[in-house]
N, C-alpha and C positions, 0 to 999 in steps of 0.2 A: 828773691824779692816777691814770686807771686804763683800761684797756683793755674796751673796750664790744663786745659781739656783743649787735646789736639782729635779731632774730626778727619777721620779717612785715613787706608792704611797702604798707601800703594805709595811707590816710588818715591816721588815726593816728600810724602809723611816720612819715609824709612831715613831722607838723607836727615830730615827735620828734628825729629827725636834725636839722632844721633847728635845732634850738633846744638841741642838745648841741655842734652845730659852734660855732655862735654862743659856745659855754664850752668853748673845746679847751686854757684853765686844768686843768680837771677832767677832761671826755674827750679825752684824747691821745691815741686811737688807739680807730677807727670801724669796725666791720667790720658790714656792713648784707645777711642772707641771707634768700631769700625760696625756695618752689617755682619761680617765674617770676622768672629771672634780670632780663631785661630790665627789669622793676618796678622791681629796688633799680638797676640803673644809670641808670632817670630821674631818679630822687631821689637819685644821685649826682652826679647833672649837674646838676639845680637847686640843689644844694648850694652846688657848685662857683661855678655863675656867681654867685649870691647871699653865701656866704661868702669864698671862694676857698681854703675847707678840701676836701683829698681826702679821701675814704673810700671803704675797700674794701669790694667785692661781693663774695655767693657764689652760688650756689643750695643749696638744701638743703631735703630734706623735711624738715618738723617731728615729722613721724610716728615717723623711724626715730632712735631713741635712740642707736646706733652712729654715726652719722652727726655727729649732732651731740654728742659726745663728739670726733670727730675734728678738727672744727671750732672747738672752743674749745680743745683744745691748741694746735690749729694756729695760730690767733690769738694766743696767750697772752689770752683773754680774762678778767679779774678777774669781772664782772657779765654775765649774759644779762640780757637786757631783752624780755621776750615781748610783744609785740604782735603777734600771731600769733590764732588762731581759738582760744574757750576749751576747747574742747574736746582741744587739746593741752599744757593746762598741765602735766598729772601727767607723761607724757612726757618733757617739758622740764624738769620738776622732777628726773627720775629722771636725766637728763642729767647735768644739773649735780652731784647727788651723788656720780658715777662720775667727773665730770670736776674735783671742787674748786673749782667755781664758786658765785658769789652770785646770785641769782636774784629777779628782778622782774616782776609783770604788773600791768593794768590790769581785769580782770576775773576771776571766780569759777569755776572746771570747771565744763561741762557736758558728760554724755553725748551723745554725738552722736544718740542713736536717742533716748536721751528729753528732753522739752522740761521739763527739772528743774535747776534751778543753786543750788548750798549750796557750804557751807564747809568740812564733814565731810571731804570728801576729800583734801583739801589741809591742815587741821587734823593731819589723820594721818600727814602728815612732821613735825609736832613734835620727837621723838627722833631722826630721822633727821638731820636738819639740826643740832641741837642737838648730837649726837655729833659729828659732822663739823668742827664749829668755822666753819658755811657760813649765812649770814644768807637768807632765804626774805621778800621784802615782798609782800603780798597788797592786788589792788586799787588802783592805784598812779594812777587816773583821774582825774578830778573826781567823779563821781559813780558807784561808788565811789571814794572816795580824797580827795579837799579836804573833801567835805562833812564825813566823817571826821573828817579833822583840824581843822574847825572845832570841830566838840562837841569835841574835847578842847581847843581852845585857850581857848573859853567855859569849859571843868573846872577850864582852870589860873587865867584871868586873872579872870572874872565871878561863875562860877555853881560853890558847892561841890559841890551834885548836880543830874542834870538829871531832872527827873520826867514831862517829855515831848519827845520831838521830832520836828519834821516837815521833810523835804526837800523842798524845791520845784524842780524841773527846768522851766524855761519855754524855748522859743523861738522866739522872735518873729522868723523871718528868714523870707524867702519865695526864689522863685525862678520859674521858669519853667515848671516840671517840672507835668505833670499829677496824678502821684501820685509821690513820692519818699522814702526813707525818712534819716534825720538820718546815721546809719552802716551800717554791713554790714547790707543788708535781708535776711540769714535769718536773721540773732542778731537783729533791731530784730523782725520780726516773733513770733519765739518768743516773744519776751522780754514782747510786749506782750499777745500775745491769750492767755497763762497768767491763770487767777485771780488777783483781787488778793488778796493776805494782807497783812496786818500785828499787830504786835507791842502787844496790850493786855488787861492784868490778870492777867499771867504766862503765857497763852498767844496762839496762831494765831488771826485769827479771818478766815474769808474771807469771797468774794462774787464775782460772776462779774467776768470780763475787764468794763473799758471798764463800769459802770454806776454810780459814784461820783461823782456831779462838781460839782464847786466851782466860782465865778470866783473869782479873786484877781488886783488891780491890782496886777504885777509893776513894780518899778522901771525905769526906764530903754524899759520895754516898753507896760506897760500893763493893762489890763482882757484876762484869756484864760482860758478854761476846761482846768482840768486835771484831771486823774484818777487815780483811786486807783490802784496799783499794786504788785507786790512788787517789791522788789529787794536784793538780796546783802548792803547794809551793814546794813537793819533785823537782820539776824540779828548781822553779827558788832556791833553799837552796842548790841543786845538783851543780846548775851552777856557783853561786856566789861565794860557800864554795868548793872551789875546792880540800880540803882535805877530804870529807867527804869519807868515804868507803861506809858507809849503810844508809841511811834514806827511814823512813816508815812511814806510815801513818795509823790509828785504829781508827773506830768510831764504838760504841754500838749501836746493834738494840737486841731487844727481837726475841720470837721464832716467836710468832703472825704475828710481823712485813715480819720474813725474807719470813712468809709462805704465806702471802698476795701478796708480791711483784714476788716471783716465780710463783704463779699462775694466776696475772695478765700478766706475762711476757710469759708464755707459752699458755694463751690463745691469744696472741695478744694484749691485752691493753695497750701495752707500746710500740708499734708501732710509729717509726717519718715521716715514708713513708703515702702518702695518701693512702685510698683506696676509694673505691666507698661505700657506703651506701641509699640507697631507694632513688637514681638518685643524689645523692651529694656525695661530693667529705670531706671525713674529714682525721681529723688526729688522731688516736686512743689516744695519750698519753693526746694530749688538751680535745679530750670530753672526758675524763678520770678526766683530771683536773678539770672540771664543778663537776663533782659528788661527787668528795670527798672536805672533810672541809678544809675550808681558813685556814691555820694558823694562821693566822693574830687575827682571832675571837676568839681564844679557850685560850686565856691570864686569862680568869677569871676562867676559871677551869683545869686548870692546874698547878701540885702541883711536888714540887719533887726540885731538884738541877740539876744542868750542873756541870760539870768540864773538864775543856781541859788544853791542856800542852803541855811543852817538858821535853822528858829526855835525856839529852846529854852527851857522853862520851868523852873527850878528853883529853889533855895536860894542868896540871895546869897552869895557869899564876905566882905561888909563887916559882915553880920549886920542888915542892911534888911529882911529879911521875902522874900518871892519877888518875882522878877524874869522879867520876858521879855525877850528879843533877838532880833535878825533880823541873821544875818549872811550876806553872800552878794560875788560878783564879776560886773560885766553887761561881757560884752563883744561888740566890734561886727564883724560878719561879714568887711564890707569892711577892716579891720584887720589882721585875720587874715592874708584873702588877701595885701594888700599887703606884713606884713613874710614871713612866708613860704609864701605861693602855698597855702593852706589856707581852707573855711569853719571857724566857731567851735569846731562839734562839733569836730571833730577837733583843732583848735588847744586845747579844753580839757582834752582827753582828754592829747594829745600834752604839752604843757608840763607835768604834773605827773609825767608819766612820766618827764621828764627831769629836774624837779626829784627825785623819790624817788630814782630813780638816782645823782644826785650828793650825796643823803645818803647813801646805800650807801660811794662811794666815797671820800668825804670824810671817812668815819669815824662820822660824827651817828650815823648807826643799822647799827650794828656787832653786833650782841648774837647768838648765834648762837640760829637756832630759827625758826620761821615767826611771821611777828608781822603784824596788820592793822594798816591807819593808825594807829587810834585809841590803839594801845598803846604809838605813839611819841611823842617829845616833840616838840612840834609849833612853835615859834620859831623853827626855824633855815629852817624849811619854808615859814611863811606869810611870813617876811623873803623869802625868794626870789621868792613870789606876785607879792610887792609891782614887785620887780625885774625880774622878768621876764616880763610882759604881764598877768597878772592879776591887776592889785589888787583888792584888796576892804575893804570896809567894813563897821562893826556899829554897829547900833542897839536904843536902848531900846524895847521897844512898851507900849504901855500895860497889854498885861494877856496873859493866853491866847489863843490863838486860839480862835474860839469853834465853826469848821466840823469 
């Protein structure tokens, strides 16, 4: 149906490609550009031998807006698809406005110097895009992105409003690695050692990084502690869902984990400030990124299941009184790997970016303006889930969650 320039070639990208060739019904034509050429030609070549669809390479900084303006004519590209670092979403967004392009990411702007990620600044191509007659899909992940579109498919099919809800992000996969992070360890470290916030009784309410924690016996996984956290859909499910009282957000790390990350953080390693080093000028969290393992690489040994979700409490739609639900997808690392050479993170991440993408191009969400998950119709999206590697299921719970 449409011409793809998929942006960034890490993890993510690699399960993304694999899983738009696999529908070259939809994507007819693949142009995959990273900074480091050589990236997108591995994941051209794993493509190849696995699909035995081609797709074209480029290099291209993300940075320079001229560049990739040039880029997507040069392609006749319909959709960018940014998987790229978030800190060049606006960018890319500025891009595609100059170029007549539709635009996709997986993740929320963040300033590079500050460790801060909102909605605001991507909200504020509203008009822009909306002028343009150029669609803008925000968040296009799993988490953000499915869990999204779960609360809204509970809005349409179960629950008339939802008066609380909580994301649960678990994974239960192990490896080998002595300390390793799920995706990009300088976005995975920002992201985690930030205060937690969340969304209850019309306002923020915080408390330090990593001191919240729960167990809850995850499906398919088990008994795992998780922790409170902020993250990018509480605001925009905050905003949208204007009934909500509480939503929260919970992802599982082990103790290993929590005690690596405090003690990089206390001696300085996750620093976004330069400092000087033997007459240069670095950035501690990047040469931090250098030392520890790609994620990207640890697909073949890595064993274990994901499971994320929502559990939402509100008002029946049958006229029952309140209801709770648990809906979620668990899927198993070795799976991944095997249909396309990915662990789960990334296979989760990646497959709804392809799925968002082929509602883009299919027409399903066409509407011109910047629009998050939740403000799409959610059917044609979870039918695909089903289809193409993540199903998922929902259930009744008995009552609230009570932690």
């Amino acid at each position: 149906m449409g011409k793809t320039l998929v942006v960034g070639a890490g993890g993510v990208s690699h399960a993304a490609v694999h899983k738009m060739a696999m529908n070259a019904d939809i994507f007819t034509e693949i142009t995959l550009a990273s900074r480091t050429k050589s990236k997108c030609d591995a994941i051209a070549a794993s493509v190849r031998e696995r699909t035995g669809i081609e797709i074209k390479t480029a290099a291209l900084d993300a940075m320079d807006v001229a560049a990739t303006v040039a880029l997507i004519r040069e392609t006749g590209a319909e959709l960018l698809v940014n998987l790229a670092l978030p800190y060049q979403d606006l960018v890319l967004m500025d891009a595609c406005l100059e170029a007549g392009c539709h635009y996709l990411d997986t993740a929320n702007y963040e300033p590079e110097d500050v460790a801060k990620f909102e909605y605001h600044w991507q909200w504020a191509y509203q008009d822009r895009f909306k002028g343009a007659g150029l669609t803008a899909i925000l968040g296009s992940g799993f988490d953000p992105g499915v869990t999204s579109v779960f609360a809204t498919w509970l809005r349409k099919h179960k629950l008339k409003t939802i008066r609380q809800i909580d994301v649960l992000d678990a994974n239960g996969g192990s490896n080998d690695q002595t300390f390793a992070t799920n995706f990009n360890p300088e976005i995975n470290l920002r992201e985690v050692l930030q205060e937690a916030r969340h969304w209850e009784g019309g306002e923020w309410k915080t408390s330090p990084a990593m001191t919240h924690k729960v167990e809850f016996d995850f499906p398919g996984i088990g008994p795992k502690n998780m922790y409170l956290m902020y993250h990018e859909e509480l605001e925009s499910l905050s905003s949208h869902f204007s009934e909500i009282e509480r939503a929260r957000f919970w992802m599982t790390f082990g103790d290993a984990y929590i005690t690596h990350a405090k003690v990089l953080e206390s001696v300085g390693m996750t620093r976004i400030d330069p400092v000087m080093h033997d007459g240069q000028e670095i950035i501690p969290i990047q040469f931090l990124k250098t030392l520890l393992p790609d994620p990207g690489d640890l697909g073949a040994e890595t064993k274990g299941k994901a499971c994320i979700g929502d559990i939402a409490t509100g008002e029946a739609i049958d006229g029952s009184g309140e209801k709770t639900y648990y809906i979620y997808n668990i899927c198993d690392h070795q799976d991944c790997f095997r249909e396309v050479g990915s662990q789960a993170v990334s296979y989760t991440t990646g497959v709804p970016a392809m799925i968002g993408a082929a509602q883009v191009l299919s027409g399903n969400w066409k509407e011109p303006g910047v629009w998050n998950m939740e403000q799409l119709d959610p059917d044609n999206f979870m039918d695909m889930l089903n289809a193409h590697g993540l199903p998922w299921q929902v259930h009744e719970l008995d009552g609230p969650v009570t932690f």
